[in-house]
ROLO-286571 format. One record per residue: residue in three letters; x, y, z of N, C-alpha, C, O in turn. Coordinates in steps of 0.1 Angstrom, whole numbers, plus 5000, padded with zeros to 4 digits. Each point is the difference from the previous one (the first is absolute). Example, Ala and Ser with C-alpha at 12.3 -4.5 7.8 and 13.67 -1.06 7.14 Angstrom:
2
ala513249435078499150125000500950125000501050005007/ser498650114986500950115000499250115008500550115001/
//
This chain:
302
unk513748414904499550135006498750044993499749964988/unk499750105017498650034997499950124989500750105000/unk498549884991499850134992499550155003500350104992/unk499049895022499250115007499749975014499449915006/unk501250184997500050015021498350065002499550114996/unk500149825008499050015011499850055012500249905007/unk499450205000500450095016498349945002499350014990/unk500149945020498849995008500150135007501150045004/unk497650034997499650095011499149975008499850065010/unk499449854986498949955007500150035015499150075004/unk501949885008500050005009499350185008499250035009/unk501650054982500350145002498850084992499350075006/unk500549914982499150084988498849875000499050064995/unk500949885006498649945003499649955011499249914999/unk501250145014499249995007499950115011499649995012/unk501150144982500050165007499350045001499750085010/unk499549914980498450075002498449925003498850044998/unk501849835007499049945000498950015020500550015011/unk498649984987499350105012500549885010500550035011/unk499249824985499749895014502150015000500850004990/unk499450015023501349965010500549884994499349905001/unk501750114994500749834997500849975010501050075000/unk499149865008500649955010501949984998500449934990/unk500250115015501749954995500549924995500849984991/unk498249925018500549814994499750014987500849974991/unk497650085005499649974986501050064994500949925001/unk499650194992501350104995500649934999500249964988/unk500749965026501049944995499549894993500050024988/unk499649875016499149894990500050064980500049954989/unk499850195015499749994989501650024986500349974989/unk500150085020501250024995500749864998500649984989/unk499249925023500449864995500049934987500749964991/unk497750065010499449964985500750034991500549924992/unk499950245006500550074989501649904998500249974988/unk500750005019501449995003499349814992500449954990/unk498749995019500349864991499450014984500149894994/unk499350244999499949974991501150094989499950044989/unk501049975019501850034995499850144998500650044990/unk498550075018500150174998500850055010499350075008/unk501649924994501450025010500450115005500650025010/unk498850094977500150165004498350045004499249934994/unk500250155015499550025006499650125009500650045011/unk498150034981500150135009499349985016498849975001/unk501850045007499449935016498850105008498849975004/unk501950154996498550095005501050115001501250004996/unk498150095008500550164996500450055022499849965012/unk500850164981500350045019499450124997500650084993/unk497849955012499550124996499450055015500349915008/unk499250194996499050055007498749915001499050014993/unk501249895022498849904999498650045004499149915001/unk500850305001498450014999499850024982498950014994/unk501950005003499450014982500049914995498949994994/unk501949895005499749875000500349885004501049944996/unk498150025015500049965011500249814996500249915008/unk499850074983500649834996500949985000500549885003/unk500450264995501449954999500650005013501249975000/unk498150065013500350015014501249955004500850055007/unk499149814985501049885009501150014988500749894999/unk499650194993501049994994501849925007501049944995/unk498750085012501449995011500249825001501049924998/unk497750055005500149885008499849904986500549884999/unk498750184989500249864989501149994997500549894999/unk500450244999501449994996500549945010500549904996/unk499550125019501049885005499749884993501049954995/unk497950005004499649874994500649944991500949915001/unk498450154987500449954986501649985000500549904997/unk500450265008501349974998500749935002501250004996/unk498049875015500849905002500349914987501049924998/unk498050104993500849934990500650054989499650104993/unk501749825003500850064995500550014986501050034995/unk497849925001499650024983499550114998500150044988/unk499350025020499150094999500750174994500750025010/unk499350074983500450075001498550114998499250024991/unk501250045024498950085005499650204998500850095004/unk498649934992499750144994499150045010499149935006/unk501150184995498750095008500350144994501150054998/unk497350025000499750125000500250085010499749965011/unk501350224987499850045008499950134992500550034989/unk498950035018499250165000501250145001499950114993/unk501349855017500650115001501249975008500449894999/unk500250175009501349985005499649915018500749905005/unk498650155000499249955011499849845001500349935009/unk499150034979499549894992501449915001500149895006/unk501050174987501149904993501150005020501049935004/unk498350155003500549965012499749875009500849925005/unk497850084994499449865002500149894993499849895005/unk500650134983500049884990501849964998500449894997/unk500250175006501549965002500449925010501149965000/unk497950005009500349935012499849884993500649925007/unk498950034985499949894996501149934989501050064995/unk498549825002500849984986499349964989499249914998/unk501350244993499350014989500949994988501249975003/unk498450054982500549954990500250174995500950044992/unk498050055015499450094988498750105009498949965003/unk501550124998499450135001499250064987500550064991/unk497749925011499150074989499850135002499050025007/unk501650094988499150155006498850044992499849984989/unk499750065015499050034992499750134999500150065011/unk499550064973500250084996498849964989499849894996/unk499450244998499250054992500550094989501150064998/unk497949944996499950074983500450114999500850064993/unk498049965019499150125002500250035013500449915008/unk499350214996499950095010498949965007500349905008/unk498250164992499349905005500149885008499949985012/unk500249954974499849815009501550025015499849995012/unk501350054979501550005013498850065011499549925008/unk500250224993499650055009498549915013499750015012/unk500049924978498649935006500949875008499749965011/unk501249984980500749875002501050005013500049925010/unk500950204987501249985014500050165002501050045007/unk498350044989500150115010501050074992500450085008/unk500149934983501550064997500050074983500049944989/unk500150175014500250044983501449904991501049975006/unk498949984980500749974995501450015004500749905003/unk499750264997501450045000500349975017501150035004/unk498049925003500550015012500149795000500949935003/unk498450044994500149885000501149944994500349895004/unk500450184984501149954997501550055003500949984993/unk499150105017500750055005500349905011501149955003/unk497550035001500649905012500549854996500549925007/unk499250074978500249884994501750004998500849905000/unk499450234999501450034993501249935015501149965000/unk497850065013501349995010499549825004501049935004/unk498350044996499549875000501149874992500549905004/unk499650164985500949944993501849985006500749905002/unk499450215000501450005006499949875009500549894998/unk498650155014500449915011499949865000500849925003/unk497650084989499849864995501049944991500049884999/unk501050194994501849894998500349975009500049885003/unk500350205005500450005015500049865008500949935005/unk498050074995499049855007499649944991498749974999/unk502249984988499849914989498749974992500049914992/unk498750195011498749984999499850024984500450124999/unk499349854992500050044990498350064998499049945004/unk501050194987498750114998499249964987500649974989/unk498150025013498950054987499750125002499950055011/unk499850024980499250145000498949974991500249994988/unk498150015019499549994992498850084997499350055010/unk500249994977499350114993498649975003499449934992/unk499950135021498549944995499350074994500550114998/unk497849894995499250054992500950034984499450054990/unk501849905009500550014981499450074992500450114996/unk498249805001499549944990498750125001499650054990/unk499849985024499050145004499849975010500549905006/unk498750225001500050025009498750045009499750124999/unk499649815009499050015005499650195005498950054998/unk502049995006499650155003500550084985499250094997/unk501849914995500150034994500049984984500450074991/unk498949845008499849954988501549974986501149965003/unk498650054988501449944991501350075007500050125003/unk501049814998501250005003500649984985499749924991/unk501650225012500250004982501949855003500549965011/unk499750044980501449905000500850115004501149955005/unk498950154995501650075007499950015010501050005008/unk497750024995500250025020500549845004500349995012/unk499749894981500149865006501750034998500850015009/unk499350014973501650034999501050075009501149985005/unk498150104995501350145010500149915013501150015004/unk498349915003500149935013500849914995501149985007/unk498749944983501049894998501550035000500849935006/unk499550204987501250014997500850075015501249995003/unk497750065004500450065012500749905012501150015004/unk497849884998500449905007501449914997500949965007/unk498850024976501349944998501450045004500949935005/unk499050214992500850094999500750015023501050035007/unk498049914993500050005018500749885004500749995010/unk499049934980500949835005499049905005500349905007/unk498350124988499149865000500549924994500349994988/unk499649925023500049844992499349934991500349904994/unk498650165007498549934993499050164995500050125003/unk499449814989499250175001498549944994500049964989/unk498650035020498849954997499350084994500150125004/unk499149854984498950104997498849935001500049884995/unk499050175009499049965007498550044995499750124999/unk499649814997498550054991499050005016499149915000/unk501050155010499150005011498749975000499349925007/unk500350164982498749964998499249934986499050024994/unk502049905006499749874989499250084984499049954994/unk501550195002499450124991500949964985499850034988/unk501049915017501150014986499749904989499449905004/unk500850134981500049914988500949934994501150045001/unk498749844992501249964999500750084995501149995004/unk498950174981500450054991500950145012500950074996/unk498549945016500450125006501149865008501250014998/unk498649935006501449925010500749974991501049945002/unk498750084985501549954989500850114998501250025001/unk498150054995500750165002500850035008501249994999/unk498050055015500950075012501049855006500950035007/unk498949874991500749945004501449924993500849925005/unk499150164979501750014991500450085007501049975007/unk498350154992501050105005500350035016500650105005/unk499049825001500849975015500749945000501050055006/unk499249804987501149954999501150084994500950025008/unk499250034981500850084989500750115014501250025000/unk497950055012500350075013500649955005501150044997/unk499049865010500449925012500549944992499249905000/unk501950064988501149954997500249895007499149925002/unk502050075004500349845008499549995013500749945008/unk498350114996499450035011498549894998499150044993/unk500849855014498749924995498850085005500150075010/unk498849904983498750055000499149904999499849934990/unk499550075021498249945001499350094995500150124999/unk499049794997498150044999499349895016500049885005/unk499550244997498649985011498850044994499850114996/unk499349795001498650014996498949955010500249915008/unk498850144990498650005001499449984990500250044989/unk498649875015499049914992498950044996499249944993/unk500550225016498350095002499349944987498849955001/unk501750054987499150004987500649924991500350014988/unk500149875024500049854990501450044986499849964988/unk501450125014500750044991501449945005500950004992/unk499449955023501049935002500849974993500950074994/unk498949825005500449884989500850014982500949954993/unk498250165006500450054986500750145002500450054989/unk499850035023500750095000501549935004501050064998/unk499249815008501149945007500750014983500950064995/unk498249844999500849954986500350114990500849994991/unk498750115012500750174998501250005004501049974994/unk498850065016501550005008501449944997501250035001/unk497949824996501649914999500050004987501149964996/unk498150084994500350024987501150135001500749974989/unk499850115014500750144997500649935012500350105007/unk500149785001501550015009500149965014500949955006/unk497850114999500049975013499549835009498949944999/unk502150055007500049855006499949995013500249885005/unk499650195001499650005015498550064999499750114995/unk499549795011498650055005499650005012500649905006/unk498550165004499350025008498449945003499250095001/unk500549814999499049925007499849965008500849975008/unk497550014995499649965012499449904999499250024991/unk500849835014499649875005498450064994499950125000/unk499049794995498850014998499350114999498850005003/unk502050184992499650055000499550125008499350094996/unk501249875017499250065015500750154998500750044990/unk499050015017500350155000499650164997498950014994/unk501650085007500050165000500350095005499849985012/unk500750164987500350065005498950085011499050064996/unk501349955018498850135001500450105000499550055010/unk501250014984499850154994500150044989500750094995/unk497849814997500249984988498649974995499749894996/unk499350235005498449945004499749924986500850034992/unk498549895004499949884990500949904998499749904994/unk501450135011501049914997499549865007499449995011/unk501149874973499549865006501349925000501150074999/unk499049795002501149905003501350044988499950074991/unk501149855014501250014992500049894994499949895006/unk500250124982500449884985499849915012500250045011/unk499549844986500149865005501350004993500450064991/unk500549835020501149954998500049894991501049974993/unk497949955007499449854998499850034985500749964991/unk498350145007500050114986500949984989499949964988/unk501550105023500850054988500849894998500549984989/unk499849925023500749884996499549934986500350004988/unk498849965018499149954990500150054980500149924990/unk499950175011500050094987501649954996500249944990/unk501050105020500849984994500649894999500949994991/unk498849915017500449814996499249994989500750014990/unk498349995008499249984987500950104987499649964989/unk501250135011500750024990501249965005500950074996/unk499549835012501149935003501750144999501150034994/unk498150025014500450115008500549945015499249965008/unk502750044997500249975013499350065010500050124998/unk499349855014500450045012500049975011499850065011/unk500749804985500449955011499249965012500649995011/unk498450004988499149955012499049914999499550024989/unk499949865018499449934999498750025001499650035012/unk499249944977499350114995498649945015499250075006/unk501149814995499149875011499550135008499150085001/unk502549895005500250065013499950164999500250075010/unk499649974982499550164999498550035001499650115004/unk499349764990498750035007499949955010499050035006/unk502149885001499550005014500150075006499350005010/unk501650104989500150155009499350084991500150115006/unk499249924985499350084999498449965006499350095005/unk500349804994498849945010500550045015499250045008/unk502049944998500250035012499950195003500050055011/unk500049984980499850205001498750004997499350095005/unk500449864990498150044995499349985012499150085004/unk501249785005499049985011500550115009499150035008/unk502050034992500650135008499250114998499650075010/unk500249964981499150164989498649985006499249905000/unk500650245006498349964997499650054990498850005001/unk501650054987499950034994499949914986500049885002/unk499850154986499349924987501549984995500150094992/unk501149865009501050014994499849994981499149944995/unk501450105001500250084984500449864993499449984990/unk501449925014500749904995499149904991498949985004/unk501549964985499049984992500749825000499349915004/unk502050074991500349884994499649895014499849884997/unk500150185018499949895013498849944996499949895003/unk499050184991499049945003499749934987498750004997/unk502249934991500349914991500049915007500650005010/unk498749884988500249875007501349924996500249964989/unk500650025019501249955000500649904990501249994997/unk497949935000499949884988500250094992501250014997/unk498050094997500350044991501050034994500149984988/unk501150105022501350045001501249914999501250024996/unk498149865012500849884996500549974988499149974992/unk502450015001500449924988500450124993501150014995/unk497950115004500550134996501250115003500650074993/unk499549905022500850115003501549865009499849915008/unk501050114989501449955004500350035015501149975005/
//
């Protein structure tokens, strides 16, 4: 068994905000890639309002796809109760909701004050036992916040204990806009765990200022073993003005085979899906170790 679970978002968080149309086939393709280089859990695309963002249009139709295979345990983002109506029709592993710090970002993001967003989170949960779906609830801007600037650790805390307290299965905290240190994600991120007790917790990061990498090894230093990555980097939020790509996947592998750290994936076959997302991006992807020449990596990494 692996030392640290790995979630790809790439399909969903790296390529939501990107302006050129990715075609379905490519999506699913890409998701292939991810599955042969053994990333099995998988955030697929979100069920949002397709004039706000309009990539994720065909949400419906990659999910029929991908779910044909049955390794796959499939996640999608949803925004609110509307959302988990559309997304129940499929077969999923895992329902992501998504929730903020801050007032603001919630407000700019899904329309919904805090306390209303987790109200609706509170009945979400019920049903989703119901229909076996198992829930993340996850925290975006943590770490700060583009309209609002520092976000203190209790407004992150008081949500954590709220949600738990609600029956999430998972509970994400999220650096949106790649602002956090490693000395601030060691901090707020004991005392989330120490919150969420037997309730597992991700980190979701952003790369804006090249701190990825060393904010991850924050993280797993104080406990946390599930991370949130994107294939070569691609990605961002748009409603999140500056915000750039999410940690490379390839990145953090990398970092932690080299401290012969499990995770279980074949490191080959993770730059070939991260070269297969980059030619997808029109964008400068963030990812640093793909563009290592391969010999090099050779003999070093297992």
């Amino acid at each position: 068994m692996a030392d640290v679970k790995i979630i790809d978002v790439s399909p969903r968080d790296g390529l939501q905000n990107d302006p050129k149309l990715i075609s379905t086939v490519e999506k699913v393709n890409l998701v292939k890639h991810l599955l042969e280089a053994g990333l099995n859990t998988v955030e697929i695309t979100s069920f949002v309002h397709p004039a706000k963002v309009p990539q994720m249009a065909d949400a419906s139709e990659v999910l029929k796809e991908v779910t044909k295979w049955t390794s796959l345990q499939a996640i999608t983002l949803i925004p609110n109760l509307k959302g988990y109506e559309r997304a129940k029709e499929h077969s999923l592993s895992e329902v992501n909701w998504v929730s903020s710090a801050t007032e603001s970002f919630n407000q700019k993001n899904i329309g919904l004050s805090i306390d209303e967003n987790l109200s609706q989170f509170e009945t979400l949960v019920v049903q989703a036992k119901k229909d076996g779906i198992k829930t993340c609830f996850s925290i975006a801007v943590s770490f700060g916040c583009p309209y609002e600037g520092e976000v203190s650790e209790e407004q992150v805390l008081n949500l954590v204990k709220r949600v738990k307290d609600a029956g999430a299965d998972r509970i994400g905290i999220a650096d949106t806009i790649g602002i956090a240190t490693p000395d601030q994600v060691e901090r707020l991120m004991k005392k989330v765990i120490e919150v969420a007790g037997e309730t597992p917790v991700t980190i979701h990061l952003h790369d804006t200022r090249g701190l990825g990498s060393a904010n991850a090894y924050a993280a797993y230093q104080v406990g946390v073993r599930i991370f949130e990555t994107a294939v070569s980097g691609i990605g961002g939020c748009p409603f999140a003005p500056g915000a750039a790509g999410n940690l490379a996947t390839e990145d953090l592998v990398y970092l932690f085979h080299r401290m012969n750290i499990d995770t279980g994936l074949d490191f080959e076959k993770l730059l070939d899906a991260a070269d297969y997302a980059a030619s997808l991006s029109s964008k400068n992807p963030l990812g640093r170790i793909r563009h290592v020449e391969r010999k090099q990596t050779k003999g070093i990494l297992a």
